[in-house]
C-alpha positions, 0 to 999 in steps of 0.5 A: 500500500502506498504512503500516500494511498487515500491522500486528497489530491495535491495542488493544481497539475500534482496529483497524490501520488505525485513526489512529495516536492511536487505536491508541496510546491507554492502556488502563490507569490505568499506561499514562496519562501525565500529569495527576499531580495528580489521578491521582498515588498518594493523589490524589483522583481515583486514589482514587476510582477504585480504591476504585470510588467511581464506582460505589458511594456518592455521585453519581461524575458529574464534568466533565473540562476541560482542552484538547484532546488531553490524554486525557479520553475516555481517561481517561472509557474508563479508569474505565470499565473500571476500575470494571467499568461499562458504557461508553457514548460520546455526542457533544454534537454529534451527538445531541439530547433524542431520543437522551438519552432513549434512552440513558437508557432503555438505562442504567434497563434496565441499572440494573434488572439491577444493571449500571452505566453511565458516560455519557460525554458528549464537548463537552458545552458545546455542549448547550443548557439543555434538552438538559443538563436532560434528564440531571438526573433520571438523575443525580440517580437515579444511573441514570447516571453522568455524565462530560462532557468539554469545552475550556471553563469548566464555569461558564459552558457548564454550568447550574448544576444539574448542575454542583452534581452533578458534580465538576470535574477539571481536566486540563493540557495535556501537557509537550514531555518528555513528548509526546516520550517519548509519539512515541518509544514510539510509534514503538519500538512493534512491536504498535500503534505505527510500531515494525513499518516500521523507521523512526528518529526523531532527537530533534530531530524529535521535539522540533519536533513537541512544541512545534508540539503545543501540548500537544496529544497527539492532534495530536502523533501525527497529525503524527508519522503523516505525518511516518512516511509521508514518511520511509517514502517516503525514507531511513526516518528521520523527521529534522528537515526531514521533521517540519518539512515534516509540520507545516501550522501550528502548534496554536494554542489559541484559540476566538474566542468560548472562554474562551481568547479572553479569556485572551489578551486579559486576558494582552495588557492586563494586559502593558499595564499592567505596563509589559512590551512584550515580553510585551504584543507577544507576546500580540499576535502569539498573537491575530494568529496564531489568526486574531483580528479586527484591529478587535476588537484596535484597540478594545482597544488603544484601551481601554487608551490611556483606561483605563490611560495616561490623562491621564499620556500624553494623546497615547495615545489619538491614536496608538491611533487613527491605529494603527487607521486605519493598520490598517485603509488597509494590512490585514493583515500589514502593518497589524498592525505600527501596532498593535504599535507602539501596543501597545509605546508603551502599555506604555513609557508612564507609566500613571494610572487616575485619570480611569477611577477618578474616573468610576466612583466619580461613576457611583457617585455617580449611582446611589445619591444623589439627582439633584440639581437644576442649581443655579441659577446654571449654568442659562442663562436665554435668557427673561424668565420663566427670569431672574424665576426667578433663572436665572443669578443669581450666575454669574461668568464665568471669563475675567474672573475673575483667574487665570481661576478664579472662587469659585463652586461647580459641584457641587449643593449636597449634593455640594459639596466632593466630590473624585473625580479625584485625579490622579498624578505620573505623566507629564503628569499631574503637571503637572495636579496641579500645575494643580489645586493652584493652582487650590485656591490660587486659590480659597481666597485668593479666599474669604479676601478 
């Protein structure tokens, strides 16, 4: 028999036997819960809702982007009925240029009787250019009014094109306060909820499976509707243990090729670098938790040894490379480990950018001046033509030299004196600094004589 068998039916288009998600989702802008920010009193979005501007002046197409399970295809539904428009739901997924067309053709039909329609368009980052080409006439008509949803930066998965005609509305994930109270409505709720089975819920069970959510409300009531199965089978209450035993894993949200792939490895680096190994080792164990690939982490870990540690800590890059191959000899989980300890090393180590800033500042060099020639005293001149043309003329070995530096310029002529590494007293580093100055020292007592 089923959980919900003899339950009344569930909102409008959910019937009972609909996921427990569904059957809970809002059908009001009262009911909607969270994204204040747009749909607080005076708020743009609220606004433009309530005055129907979705419909009347202006485009009206926008993108909501924000994570899954915070309510965008229920906030799309929502403006659909609350500007008295036709509701027309497409999946990014399954459909094609074929079907746009014919969607489309439906909406110009509408049009023609003066009938509205919102095109809701659910992962539309996964169209191709061609396929979002295909709506810019509509929209540009005001045929249709476009409402794309997606988890990833409309930036970079939206061509430009459409994204010049739509406004972006960022949505948040939802707080564990408020997932809570979401589970307990839903479980008190006699007509489309769990209230009908007379089932408890502590609060703590309720909490843990909030923060297994990561936001994520959708998943934070299909937990709960396992979790109200068991307990249906047992002492009806869905108690701590019972939540645990519902929740596989915890959501992790992260895309290896999405924009969240790159903020937590921004996150782990920028840790790094400011010297914090509890936050660097956290993000380390996000990205080892989604599923990341371990080589692509070493490579990184590497990065920052050269990028961020440098020559203040020249034994960085050694330890990020054994880190590597000690990752690589023992596999995961215990590999893992070797890349902890190097990503908490980098972190407690001094940090100098000074070999990072140097080179990018002669790269820039190269670009924009001319390619100087070698000059002639650093060519080697191996034949009897190369030394009648001076090769090698004036060349001074170093290590006859006293203080083993000798007065001659390395540089082209038209770079001579030219500074790039400038080096910090951080580490090793300063002990280079101390280096270079003799070496001025040196130089210039020798130009004196």
């Amino acid at each position: 028999m089923s959980l919900f068998d003899g339950e009344p039916e569930g909102p409008k288009g959910a019937l009972p036997s609909a996921p427990l998600a569904e059957r809970m989702r809002p059908r009001t802008l009262e009911e909607y819960s969270g994204q204040e920010h747009l749909l607080g009193p005076g708020k743009p979005l609220r606004v433009q809702i309530e005055r129907d501007g979705l419909a009347a002046g202006g485009s009206g197409s926008m993108i909501l982007w924000g994570p899954p399970g915070v309510g965008k295809t229920t906030l799309a539904k929502i403006i659909a009925e609350s500007t008295r428009a036709n509701f027309i739901e497409f999946s990014a997924v399954m459909s094609g240029i074929k079907e746009i067309k014919q969607v489309m053709a439906t909406a110009a039909q509408a049009a023609e009787l003066h009938s509205r329609t919102i095109l809701f368009v659910d992962e539309i980052h996964r169209f191709n250019k061609a396929q979002q080409d295909a709506f810019l006439p509509y929209v540009e008509r005001g045929t249709i009014r476009l409402i794309g949803a997606t988890t990833e930066n409309p930036s970079f998965e939206i061509i430009s094109a459409l994204l010049s005609r739509c406004r972006v509305y960022v949505l948040q994930p939802l707080s564990e306060e408020r997932i809570v109270a979401l589970l307990r409505g839903a479980v008190e709720d006699t007509e489309r909820g769990l209230g009908s089975h007379g089932l408890k819920a502590d609060d703590d069970a309720l909490e843990l499976i909030a923060s297994y959510s990561s936001g994520d409300c959708r998943n934070a009531y299909n937990t709960l509707e396992v979790a109200a199965q068991l307990a249906e089978a047992e002492a009806k209450c869905i108690d701590k243990a019972i939540a645990t035993e519902a929740i596989q894993q915890r959501v992790l949200l992260y895309d290896k090729s999405g924009e969240e792939h790159y903020n937590l490895i921004s996150a782990l680096h920028k840790s790094v670098r400011n010297s914090d190994p509890d936050a660097a080792l956290y993000w380390l164990a996000r990205m080892f938790a989604a599923g990341e690939d371990p080589l692509y982490l070493a490579r990184r870990v590497v990065r920052m040894a050269v990028e961020d540690i440098g020559l203040a800590a020249p034994e960085a890059l050694n330890l990020c490379l054994s880190a590597k191959e000690a990752m690589e000899f023992l596999g995961s989980p215990e590999g893992d480990l070797a890349l902890a300890e190097a990503v908490v090393y980098l972190a407690l180590a001094p940090k100098s950018n000074s070999v990072y800033m140097a080179y990018g500042a002669v790269q820039g060099e190269i670009e924009h001046t001319r390619q100087e020639p070698v000059p002639l005293h650093l060519r080697n001149a191996p034949t009897r033509l190369m030394k009648a043309m001076e090769y090698g003329k004036g060349y001074r070995y170093a290590h006859d030299e006293e203080g083993r530096v000798a007065d001659m310029d390395c540089l082209p002529e038209s770079l001579k004196g030219r500074s790039y590494y400038q080096p910090t007293q951080e580490g090793r580093e300063k002990l280079l600094a101390q280096r270079m100055d003799e070496i001025r020292r040196i130089r210039a007592h020798k130009r004196s004589e």
